[in-house]
KOLTOR-12065 format. One record per residue: x, y, z of N, C-alpha, C in turn; residue number from 0. Coordinates in nm, 4 decimals, always signed. Layout:
<recs>
       n_X       n_Y       n_Z      ca_X      ca_Y      ca_Z       c_X       c_Y       c_Z    n
         X         Y         Z         X         Y         Z         X         Y         Z  NUM
...
</recs>
This chain:
<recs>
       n_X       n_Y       n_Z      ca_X      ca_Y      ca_Z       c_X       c_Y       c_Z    n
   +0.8696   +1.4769   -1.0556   +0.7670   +1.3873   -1.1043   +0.6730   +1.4645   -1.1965    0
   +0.6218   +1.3649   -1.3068   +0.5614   +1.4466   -1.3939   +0.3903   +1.5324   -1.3396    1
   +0.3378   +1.4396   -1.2882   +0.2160   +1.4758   -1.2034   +0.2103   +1.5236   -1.0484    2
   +0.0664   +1.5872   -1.0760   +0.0964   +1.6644   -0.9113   +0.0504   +1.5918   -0.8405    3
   +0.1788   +1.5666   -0.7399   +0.1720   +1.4634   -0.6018   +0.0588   +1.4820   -0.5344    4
   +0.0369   +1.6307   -0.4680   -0.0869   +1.6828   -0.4287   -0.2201   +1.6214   -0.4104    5
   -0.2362   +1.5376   -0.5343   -0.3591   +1.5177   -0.5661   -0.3814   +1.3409   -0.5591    6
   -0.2232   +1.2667   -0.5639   -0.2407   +1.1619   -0.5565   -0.2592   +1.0981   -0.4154    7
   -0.2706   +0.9627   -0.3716   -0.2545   +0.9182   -0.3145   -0.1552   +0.8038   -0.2737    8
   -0.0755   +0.8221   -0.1725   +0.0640   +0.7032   -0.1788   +0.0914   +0.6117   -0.1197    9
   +0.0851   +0.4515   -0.1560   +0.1144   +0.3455   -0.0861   +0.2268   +0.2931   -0.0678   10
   +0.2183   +0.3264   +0.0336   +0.3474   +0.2545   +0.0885   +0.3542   +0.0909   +0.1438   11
   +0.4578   +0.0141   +0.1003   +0.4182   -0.1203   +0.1108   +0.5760   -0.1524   +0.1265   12
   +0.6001   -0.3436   +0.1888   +0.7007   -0.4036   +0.2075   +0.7598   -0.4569   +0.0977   13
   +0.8442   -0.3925   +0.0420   +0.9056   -0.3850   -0.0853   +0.9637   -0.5086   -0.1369   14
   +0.9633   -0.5980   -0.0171   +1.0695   -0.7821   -0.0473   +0.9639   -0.8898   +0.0185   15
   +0.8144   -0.8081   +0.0151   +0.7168   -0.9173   +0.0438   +0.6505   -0.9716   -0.0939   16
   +0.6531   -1.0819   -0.1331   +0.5927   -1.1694   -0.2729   +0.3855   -1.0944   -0.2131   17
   +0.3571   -1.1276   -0.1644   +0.2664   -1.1500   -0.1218   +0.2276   -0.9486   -0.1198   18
   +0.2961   -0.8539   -0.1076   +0.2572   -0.7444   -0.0979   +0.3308   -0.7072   -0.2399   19
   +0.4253   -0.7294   -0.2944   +0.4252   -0.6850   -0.4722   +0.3538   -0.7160   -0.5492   20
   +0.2846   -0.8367   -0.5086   +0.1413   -0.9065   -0.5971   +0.0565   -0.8005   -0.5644   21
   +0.0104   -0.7585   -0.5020   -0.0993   -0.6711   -0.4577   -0.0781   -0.5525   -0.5187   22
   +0.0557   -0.5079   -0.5275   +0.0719   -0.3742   -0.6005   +0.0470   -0.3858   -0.7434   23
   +0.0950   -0.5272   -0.8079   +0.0927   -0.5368   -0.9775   -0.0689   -0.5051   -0.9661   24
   -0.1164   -0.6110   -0.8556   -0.2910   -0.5570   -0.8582   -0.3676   -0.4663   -0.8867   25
   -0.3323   -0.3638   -0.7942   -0.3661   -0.2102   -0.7569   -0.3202   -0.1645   -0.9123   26
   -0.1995   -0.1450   -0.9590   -0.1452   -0.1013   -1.0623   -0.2561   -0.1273   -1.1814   27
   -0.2840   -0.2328   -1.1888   -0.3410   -0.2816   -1.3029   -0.4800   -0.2492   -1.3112   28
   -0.5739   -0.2327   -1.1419   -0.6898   -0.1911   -1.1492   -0.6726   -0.0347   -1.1190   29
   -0.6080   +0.0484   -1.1076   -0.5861   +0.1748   -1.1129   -0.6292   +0.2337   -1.1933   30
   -0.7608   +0.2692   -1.2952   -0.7665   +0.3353   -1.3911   -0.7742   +0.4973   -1.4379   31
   -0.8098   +0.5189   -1.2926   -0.8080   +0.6683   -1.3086   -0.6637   +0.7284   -1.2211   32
   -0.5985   +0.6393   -1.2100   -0.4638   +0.6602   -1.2075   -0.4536   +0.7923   -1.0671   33
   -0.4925   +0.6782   -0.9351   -0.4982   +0.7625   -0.8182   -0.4191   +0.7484   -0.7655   34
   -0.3080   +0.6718   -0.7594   -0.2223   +0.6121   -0.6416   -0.0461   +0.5826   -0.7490   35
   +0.0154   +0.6311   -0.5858   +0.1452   +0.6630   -0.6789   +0.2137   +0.5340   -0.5594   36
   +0.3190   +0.4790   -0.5513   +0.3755   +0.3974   -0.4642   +0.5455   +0.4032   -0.4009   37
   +0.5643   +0.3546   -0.3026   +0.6776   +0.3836   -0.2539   +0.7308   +0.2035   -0.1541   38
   +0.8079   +0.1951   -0.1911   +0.8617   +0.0424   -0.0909   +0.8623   +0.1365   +0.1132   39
   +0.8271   +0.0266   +0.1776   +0.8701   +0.1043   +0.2978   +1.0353   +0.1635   +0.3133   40
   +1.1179   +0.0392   +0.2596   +1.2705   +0.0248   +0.2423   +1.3360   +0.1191   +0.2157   41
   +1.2801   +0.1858   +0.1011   +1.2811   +0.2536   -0.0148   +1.3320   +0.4346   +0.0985   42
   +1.4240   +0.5207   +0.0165   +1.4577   +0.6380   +0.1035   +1.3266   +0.7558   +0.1099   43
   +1.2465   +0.7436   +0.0038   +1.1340   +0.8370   +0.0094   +1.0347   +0.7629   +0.1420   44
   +1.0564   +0.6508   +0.1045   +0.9602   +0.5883   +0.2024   +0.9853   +0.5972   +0.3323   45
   +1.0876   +0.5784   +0.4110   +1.1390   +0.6036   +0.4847   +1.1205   +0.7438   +0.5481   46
   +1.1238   +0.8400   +0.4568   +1.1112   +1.0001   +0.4583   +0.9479   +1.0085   +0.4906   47
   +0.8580   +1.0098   +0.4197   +0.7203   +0.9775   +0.4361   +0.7083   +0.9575   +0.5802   48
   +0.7404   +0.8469   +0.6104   +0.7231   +0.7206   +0.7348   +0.7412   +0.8050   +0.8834   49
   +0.8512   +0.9343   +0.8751   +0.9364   +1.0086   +0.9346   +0.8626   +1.0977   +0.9662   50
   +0.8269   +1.1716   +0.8713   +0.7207   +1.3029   +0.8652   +0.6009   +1.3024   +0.9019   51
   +0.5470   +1.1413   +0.9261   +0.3852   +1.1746   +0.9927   +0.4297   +1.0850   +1.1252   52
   +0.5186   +1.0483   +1.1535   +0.5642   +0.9896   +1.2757   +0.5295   +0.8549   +1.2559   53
   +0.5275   +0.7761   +1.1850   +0.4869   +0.6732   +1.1867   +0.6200   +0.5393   +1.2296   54
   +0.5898   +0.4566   +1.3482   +0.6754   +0.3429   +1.3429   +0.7043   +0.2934   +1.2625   55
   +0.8124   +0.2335   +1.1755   +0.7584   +0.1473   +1.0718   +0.8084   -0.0082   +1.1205   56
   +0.8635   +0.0396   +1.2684   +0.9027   -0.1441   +1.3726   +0.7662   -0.1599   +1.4237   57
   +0.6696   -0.0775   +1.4493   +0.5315   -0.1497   +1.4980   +0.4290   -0.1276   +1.3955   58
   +0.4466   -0.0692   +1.3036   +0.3327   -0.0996   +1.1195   +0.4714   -0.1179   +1.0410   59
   +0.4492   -0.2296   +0.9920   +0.5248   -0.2515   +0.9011   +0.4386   -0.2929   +0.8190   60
   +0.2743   -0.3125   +0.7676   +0.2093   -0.2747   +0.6959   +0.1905   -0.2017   +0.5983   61
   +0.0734   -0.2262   +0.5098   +0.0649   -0.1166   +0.3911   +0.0159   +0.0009   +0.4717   62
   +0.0423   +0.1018   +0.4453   -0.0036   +0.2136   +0.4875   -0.0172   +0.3326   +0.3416   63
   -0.1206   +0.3837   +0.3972   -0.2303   +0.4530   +0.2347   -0.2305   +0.6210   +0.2872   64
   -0.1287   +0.6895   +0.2538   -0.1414   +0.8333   +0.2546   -0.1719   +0.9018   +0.1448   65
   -0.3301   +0.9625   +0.2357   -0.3952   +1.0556   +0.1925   -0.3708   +1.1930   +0.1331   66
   -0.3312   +1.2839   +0.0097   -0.2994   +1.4004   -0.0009   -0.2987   +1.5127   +0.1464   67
   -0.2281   +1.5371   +0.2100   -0.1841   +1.6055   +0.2909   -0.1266   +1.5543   +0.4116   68
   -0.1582   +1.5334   +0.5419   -0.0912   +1.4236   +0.6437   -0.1514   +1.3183   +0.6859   69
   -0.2967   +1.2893   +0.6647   -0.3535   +1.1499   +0.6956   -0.3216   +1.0623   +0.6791   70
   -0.3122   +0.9577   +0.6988   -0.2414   +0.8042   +0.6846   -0.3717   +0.7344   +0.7316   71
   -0.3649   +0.5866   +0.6958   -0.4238   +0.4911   +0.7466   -0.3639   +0.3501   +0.7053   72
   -0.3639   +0.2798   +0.7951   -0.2780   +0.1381   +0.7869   -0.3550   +0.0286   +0.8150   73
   -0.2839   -0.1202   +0.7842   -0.4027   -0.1731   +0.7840   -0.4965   -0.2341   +0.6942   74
   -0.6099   -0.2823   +0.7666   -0.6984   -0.3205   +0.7049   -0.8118   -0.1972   +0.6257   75
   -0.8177   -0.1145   +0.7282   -0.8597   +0.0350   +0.6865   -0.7761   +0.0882   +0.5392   76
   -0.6274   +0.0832   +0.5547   -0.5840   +0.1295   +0.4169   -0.6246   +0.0033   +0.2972   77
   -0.6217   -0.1184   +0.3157   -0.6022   -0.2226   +0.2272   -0.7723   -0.1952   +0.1609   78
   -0.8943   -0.1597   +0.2678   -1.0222   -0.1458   +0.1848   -1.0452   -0.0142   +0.1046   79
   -0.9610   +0.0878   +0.1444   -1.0095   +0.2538   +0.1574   -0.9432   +0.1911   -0.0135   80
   -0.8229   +0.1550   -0.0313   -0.7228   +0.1027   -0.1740   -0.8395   +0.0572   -0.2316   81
   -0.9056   -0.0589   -0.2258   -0.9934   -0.1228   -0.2865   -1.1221   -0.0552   -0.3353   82
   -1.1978   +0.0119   -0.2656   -1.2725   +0.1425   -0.3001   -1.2487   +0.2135   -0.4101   83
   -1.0978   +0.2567   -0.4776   -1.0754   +0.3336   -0.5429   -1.0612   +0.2568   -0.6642   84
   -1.0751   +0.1249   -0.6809   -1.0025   +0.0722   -0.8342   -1.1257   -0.0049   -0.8877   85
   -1.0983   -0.0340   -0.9587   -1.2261   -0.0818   -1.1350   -1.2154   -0.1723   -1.0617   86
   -1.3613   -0.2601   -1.1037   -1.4045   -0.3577   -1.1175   -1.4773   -0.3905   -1.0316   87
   -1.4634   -0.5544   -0.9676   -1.5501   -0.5853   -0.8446   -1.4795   -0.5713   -0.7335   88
   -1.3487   -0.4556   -0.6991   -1.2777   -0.4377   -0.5961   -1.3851   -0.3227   -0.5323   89
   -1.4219   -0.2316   -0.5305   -1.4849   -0.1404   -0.4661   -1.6083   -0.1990   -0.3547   90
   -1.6547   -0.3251   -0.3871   -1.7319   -0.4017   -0.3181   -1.6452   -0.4255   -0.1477   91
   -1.5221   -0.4250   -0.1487   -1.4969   -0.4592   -0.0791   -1.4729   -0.3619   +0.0781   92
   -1.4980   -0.2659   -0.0248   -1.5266   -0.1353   +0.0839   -1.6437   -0.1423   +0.2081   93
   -1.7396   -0.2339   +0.1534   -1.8571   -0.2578   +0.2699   -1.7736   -0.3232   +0.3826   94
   -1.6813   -0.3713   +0.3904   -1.5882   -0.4390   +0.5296   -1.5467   -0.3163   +0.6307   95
   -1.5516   -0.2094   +0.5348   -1.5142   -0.0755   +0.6620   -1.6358   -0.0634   +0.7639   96
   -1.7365   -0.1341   +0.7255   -1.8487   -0.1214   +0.8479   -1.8233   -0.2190   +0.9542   97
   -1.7585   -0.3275   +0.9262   -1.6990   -0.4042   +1.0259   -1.6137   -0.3181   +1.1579   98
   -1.5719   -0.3555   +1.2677   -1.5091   -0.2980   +1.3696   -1.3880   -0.3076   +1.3342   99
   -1.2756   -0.1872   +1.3951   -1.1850   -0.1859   +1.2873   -1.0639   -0.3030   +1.3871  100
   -1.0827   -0.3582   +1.5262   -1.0206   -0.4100   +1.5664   -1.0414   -0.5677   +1.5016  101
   -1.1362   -0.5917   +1.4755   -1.1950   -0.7270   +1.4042   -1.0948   -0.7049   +1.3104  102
   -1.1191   -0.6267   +1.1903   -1.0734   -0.6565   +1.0582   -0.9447   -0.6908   +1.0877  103
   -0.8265   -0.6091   +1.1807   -0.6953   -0.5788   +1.2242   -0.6590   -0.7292   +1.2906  104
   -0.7405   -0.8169   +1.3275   -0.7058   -0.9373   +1.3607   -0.6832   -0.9838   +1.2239  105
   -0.7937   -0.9807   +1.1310   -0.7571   -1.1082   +1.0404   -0.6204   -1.0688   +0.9376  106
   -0.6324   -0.9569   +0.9511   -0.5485   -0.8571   +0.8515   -0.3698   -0.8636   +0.9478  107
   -0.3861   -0.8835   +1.0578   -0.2444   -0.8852   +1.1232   -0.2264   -1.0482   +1.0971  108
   -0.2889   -1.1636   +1.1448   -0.2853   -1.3376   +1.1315   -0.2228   -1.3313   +0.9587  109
   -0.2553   -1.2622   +0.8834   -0.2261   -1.2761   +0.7695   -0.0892   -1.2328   +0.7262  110
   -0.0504   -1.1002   +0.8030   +0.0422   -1.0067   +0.7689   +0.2102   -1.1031   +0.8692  111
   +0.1461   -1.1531   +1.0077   +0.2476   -1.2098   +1.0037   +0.2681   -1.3247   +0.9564  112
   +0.2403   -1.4164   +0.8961   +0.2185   -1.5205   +0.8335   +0.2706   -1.4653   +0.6706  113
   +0.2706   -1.3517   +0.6146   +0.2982   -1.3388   +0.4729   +0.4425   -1.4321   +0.4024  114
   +0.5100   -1.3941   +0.5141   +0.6951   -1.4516   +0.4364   +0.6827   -1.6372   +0.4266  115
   +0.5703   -1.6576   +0.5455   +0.5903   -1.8067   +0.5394   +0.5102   -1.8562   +0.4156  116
   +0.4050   -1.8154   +0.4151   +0.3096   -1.8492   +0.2510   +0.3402   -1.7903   +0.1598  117
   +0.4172   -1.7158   +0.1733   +0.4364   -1.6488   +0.0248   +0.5457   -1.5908   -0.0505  118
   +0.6748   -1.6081   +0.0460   +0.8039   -1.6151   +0.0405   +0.8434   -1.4259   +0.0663  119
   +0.9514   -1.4659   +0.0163   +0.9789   -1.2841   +0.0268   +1.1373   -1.3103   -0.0730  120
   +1.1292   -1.1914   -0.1093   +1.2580   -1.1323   -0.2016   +1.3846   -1.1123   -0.1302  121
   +1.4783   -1.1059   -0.2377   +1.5836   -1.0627   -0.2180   +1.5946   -0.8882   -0.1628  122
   +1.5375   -0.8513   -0.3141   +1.5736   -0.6824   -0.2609   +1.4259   -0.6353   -0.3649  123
   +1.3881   -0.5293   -0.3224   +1.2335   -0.4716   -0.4152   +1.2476   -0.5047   -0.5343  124
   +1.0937   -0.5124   -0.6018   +1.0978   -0.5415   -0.7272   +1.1722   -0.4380   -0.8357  125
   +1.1905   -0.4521   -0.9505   +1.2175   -0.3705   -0.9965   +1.0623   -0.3061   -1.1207  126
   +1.0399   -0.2393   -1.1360   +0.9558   -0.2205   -1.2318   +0.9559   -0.1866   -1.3801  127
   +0.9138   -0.2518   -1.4664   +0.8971   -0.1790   -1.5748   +0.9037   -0.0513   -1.6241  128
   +0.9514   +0.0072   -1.7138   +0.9496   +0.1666   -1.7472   +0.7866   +0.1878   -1.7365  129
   +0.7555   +0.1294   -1.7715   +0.5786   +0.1738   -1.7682   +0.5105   +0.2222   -1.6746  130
   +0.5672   +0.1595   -1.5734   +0.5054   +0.0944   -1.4288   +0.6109   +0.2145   -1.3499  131
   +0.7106   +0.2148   -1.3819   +0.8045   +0.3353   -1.3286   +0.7865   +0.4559   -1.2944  132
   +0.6903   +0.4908   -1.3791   +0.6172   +0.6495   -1.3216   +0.5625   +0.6435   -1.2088  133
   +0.5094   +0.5462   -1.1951   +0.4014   +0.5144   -1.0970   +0.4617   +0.5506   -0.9401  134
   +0.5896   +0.5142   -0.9709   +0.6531   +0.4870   -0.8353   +0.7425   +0.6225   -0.7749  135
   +0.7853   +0.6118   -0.6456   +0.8027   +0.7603   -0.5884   +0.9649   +0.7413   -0.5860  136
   +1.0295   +0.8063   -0.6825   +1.1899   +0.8276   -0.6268   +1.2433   +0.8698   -0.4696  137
</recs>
């Protein structure tokens, strides 16, 4: 990869959820200082990732937001810590981390299992643009 991983940060997300590739074109698009690199959970890096900090991915099958070295956070915690980092009026949304983190994890799980029914789901991951291609973790 052309940039040092080191320094980025990597989301990992459900690669055949409509409802979680929207969120990435999101992130992508409000990304300006170009912090966050991405990976499908599906996906073999992802998988690898998922492996190495021990993470279930049968009990989070969530976005999960790794931090340059082994931290992780999943969740509603990763979905605001994401929002914090990008242009515009997304960083506002970071004041919800003062909320309790079992609260947020209710509305954020009611939603998460509910995604395929409101919002369909894919065949197989998106594919991305050459543009958009760097972005993403072989």
């Amino acid at each position: 990869m052309k940039d040092n991983l080191e320094e980025k940060q990597i989301i990992l997300f459900d690669g055949v959820c409509n409802l979680c590739n929207n969120a990435i074109q999101l992130i992508i698009k409000h990304d300006k200082k170009d912090v966050f690199r991405f990976a499908s959970l599906q996906s073999e890096i992802g998988q690898k990732l998922t492996q190495e900090r021990g993470i279930d991915t049968e009990k989070v099958d969530s976005i999960i937001l790794i931090e340059p070295g082994i931290s992780y956070d999943v969740k509603s915690t990763a979905a605001l810590k994401i929002a914090k980092k990008m242009n515009g009026f997304y960083p506002i949304l970071g004041l919800f981390l003062g909320l309790p983190e079992g609260f947020r994890n209710l509305v954020y799980d009611f939603i998460a299992k509910n995604r395929y029914k409101w919002f369909g789901k894919k065949n197989a991951c998106m594919i991305p643009t050459p543009e958009i291609q760097a972005k993403f973790l072989d």
